[in-house]
C-alpha positions in Angstrom: 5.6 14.7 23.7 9.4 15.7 23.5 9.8 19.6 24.7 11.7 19.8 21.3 8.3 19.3 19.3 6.1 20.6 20.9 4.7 24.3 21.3 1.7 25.8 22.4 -0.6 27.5 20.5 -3.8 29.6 21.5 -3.9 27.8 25.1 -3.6 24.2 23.2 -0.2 22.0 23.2 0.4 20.7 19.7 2.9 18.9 18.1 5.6 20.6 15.6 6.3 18.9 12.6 9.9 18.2 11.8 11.4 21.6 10.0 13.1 19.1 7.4 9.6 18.1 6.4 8.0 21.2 6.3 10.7 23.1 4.4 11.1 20.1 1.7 7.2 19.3 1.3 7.3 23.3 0.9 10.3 23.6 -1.4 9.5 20.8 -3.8 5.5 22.2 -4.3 6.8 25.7 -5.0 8.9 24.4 -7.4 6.7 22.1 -9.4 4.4 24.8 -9.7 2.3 24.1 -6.6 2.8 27.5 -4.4 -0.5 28.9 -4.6 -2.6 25.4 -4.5 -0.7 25.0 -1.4 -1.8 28.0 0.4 -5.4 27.3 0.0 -5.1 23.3 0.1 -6.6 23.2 3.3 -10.2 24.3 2.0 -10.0 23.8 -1.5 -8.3 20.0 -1.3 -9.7 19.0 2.2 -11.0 15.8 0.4 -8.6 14.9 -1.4 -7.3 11.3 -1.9 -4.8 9.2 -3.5 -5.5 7.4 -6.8 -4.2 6.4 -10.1 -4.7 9.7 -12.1 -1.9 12.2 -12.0 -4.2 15.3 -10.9 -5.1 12.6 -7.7 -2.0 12.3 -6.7 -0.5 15.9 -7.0 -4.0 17.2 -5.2 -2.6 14.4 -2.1 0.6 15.7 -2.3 -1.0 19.6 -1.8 -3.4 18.6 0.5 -2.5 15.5 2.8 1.2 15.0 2.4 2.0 17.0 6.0 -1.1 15.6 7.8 0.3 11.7 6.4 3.7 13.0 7.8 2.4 13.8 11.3 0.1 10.7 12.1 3.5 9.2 11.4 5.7 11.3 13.2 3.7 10.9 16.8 4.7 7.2 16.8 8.4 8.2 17.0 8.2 11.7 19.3 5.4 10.8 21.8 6.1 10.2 25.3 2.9 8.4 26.1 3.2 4.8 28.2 1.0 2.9 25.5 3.2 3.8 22.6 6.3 3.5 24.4 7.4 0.2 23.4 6.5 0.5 19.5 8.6 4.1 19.7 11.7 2.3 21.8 11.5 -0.5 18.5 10.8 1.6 15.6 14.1 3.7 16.6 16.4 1.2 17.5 15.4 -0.2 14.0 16.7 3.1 12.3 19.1 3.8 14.9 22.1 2.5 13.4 23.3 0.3 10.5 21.6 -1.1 7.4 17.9 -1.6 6.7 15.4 -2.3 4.3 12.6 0.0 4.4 9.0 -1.9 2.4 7.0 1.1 2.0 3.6 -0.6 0.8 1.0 1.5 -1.1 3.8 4.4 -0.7 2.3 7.3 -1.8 4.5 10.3 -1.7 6.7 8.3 1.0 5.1 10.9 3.9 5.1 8.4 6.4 8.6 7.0 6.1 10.6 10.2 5.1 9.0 11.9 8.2 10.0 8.9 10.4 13.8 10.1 9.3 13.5 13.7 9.2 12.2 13.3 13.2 15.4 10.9 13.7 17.4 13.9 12.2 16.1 16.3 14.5 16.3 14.5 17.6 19.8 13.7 16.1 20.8 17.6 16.0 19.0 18.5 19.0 21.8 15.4 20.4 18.4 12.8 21.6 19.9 10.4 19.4 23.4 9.2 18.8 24.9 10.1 15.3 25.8 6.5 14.1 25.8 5.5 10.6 22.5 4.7 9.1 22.0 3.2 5.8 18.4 3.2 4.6 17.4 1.6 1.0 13.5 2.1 0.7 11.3 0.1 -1.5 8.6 2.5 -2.6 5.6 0.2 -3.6 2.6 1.6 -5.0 0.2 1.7 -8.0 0.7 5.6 -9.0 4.2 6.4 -11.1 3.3 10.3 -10.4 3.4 9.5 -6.6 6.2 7.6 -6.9 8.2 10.4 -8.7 6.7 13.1 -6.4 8.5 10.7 -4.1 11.8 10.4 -5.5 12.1 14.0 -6.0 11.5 15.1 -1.9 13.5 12.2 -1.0 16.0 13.7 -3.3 15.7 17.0 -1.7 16.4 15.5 1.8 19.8 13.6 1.1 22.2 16.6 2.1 20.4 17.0 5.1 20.4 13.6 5.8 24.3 13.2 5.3 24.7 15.9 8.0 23.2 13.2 10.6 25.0 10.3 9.1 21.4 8.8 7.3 22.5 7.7 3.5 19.1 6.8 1.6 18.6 5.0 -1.9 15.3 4.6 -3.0 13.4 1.7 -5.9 10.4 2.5 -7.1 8.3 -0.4 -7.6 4.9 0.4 -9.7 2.8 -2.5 -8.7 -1.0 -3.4 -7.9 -1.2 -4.6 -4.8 -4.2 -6.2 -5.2 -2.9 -8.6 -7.5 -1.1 -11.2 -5.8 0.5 -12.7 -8.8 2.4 -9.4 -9.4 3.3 -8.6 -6.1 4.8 -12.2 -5.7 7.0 -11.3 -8.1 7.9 -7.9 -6.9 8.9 -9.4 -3.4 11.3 -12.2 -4.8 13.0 -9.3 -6.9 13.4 -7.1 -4.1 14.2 -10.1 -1.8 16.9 -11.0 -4.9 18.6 -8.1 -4.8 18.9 -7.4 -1.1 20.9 -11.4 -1.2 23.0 -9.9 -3.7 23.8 -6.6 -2.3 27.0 -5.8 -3.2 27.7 -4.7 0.5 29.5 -7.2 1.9 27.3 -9.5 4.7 24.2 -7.4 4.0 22.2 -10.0 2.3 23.0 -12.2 4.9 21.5 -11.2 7.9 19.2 -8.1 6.2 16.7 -6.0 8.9 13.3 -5.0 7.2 11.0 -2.2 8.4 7.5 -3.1 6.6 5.7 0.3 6.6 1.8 0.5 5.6 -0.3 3.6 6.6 -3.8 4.9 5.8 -5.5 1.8 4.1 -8.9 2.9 6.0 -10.3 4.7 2.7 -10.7 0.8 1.4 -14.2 -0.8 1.8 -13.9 -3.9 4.1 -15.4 -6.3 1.4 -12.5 -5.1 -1.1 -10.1 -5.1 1.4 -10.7 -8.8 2.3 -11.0 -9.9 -1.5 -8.0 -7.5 -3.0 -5.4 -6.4 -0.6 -5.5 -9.0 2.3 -3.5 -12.0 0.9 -0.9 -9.3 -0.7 -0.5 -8.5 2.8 0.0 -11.4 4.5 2.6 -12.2 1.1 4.2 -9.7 2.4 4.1 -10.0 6.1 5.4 -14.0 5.6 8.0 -12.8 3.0 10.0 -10.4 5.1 10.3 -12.7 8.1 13.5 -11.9 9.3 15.2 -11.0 12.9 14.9 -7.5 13.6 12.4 -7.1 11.2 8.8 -5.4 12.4 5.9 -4.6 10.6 4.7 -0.9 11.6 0.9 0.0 10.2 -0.6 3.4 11.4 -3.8 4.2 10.4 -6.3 7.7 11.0 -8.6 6.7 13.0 -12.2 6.2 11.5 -15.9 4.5 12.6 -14.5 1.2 10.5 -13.9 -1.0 13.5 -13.3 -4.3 11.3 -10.0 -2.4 10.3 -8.2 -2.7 13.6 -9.7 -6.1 14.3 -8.6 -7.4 11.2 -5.0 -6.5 12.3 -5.3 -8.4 15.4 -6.5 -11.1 13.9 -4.2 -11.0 11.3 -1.4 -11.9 13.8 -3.5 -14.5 15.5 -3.0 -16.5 12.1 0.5 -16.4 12.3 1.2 -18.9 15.6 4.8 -19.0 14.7 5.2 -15.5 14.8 2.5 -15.0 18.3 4.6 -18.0 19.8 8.1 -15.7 19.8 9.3 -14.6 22.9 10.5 -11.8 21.4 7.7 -10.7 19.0 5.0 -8.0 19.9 1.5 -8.0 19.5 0.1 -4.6 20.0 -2.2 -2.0 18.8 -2.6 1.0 20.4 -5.3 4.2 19.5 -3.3 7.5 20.2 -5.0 11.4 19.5 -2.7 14.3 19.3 -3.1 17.6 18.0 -0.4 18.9 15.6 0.3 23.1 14.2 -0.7 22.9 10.4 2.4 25.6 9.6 0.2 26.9 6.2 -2.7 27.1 8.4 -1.4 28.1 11.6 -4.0 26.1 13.0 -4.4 23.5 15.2 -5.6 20.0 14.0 -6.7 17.5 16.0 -6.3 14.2 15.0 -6.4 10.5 16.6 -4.9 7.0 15.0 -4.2 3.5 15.5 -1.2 2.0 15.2 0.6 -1.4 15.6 4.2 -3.0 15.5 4.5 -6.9 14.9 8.1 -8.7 14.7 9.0 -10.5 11.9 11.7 -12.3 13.4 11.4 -15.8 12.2 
């Protein structure tokens, strides 16, 4: 782990979260009107899970938005040989420039908002270079409440992030993903406007990071009848150089999960057959400071980076 995020704490080395997404996550509950939910979340909404209804999603946001942000962050702060490679790609992708973040079943965007509030600490602590980065995220999920709950943090970020050099737009997309039909369309809007960007070149020669994160709570037989083939629509529709697919997911006793993933690039010989791409999945435990708890969690995932390049 870098020195910069990590700390000890009672004897055990744990991982600090990014100060940009504690004090936002913090911030933007107190001022919805979740300040007391959020000093309990940890017992009363330990359960808690994403869905449709409003009260679903704001109990997520309470309850799982930090520990979604963490799994996340590890991928980009970790020091570990087996993750070296996906952390070396994932930041070159948002080191510099302009790409297309596809953030599939989004949520409240933890995952990809605490990828760029790690860049913009390693960026002030002078790890990373201050280059320009322009990020324009396609939020993609089922829940309008998440979605806004998304728009709003992302909101609260921007001035920080213009300190670093990071500009961010956001779309919010609510789609099924288990309907193919719908997210067909989706993608060819999304692909539409990107080839009519009004930045010049752009559309051209467009860099996608695919990002897809804790999918696990799915049973395998919906999973293979719903969600797979919006997946590998998705996967084949963003085929483009310097593109990568990033999926991190908590780790759990559902083995066909990973294996799925593997397999899932073994179907793709064009993309298997590139010199260039990378076929990996590596499991990774860590233990991060919960900063309402000011406890120690331990946690493990899996994660995987596939290129996209065509």
């Amino acid at each position: 782990m870098y020195p910069k995020f990590e700390i000890e704490h009672d004897g055990i080395k744990c991982m600090t979260l990014a100060p940009y997404t504690i004090d936002s996550h913090a911030k933007y509950c107190t001022k919805i009107g979740f300040a007391d939910q959020l000093k309990n979340s940890g017992k009363d909404y330990c359960g808690a899970v994403g869905g449709a209804q409003d009260d679903e999603s704001d109990k997520h946001l309470i309850a799982r938005y930090l520990n979604s942000a963490a799994r996340t962050q590890v991928i980009a702060c970790i020091e570990q040989q087996d993750c070296e490679d996906i952390k070396l790609e994932v930041l070159g992708l948002l080191t510099d420039g302009h790409i297309y973040i596809i953030d599939i079943a989004a949520g409240h965007g933890a995952g990809t908002m605490s990828l760029l509030n790690t860049i913009c600490k390693m960026r002030e602590n002078l790890t990373l270079p201050m280059d320009p980065l322009d990020v324009d995220i396609h939020a993609i999920d089922f829940s309008q409440n998440a979605l806004n709950h998304y728009e709003c943090l992302l909101d609260s970020l921007k001035s920080d992030y213009s300190k670093f050099g990071i500009h961010t737009t956001i779309k919010k997309h609510e789609v099924d993903i288990t309907d193919d039909d719908k997210i067909r369309v989706k993608i060819e809007e999304i692909k539409s406007e990107v080839i009519n960007s009004p930045i010049l070149g752009i559309g051209i020669d467009p860099r996608y990071l695919l990002l897809c994160s804790a999918i696990s709570g799915v049973k395998k037989s919906v999973f293979i009848s719903q969600f797979s083939k919006s997946y590998q629509v998705i996967a084949e529709s963003f085929k483009e150089n310097n593109s990568a697919f990033l999926w991190v997911e908590p780790l759990t006793e559902k083995k066909w999960m990973p294996k799925y993933w593997v397999d899932f690039m073994k179907d793709k010989p064009d993309v298997a057959d590139d010199e260039r791409s990378t076929k990996r999945i590596v499991k990774q435990e860590y233990t991060w400071l919960d900063p309402h708890s000011e406890g120690a969690q331990k946690t493990a995932a899996d994660y995987l980076l596939m290129d996209l390049a065509k």
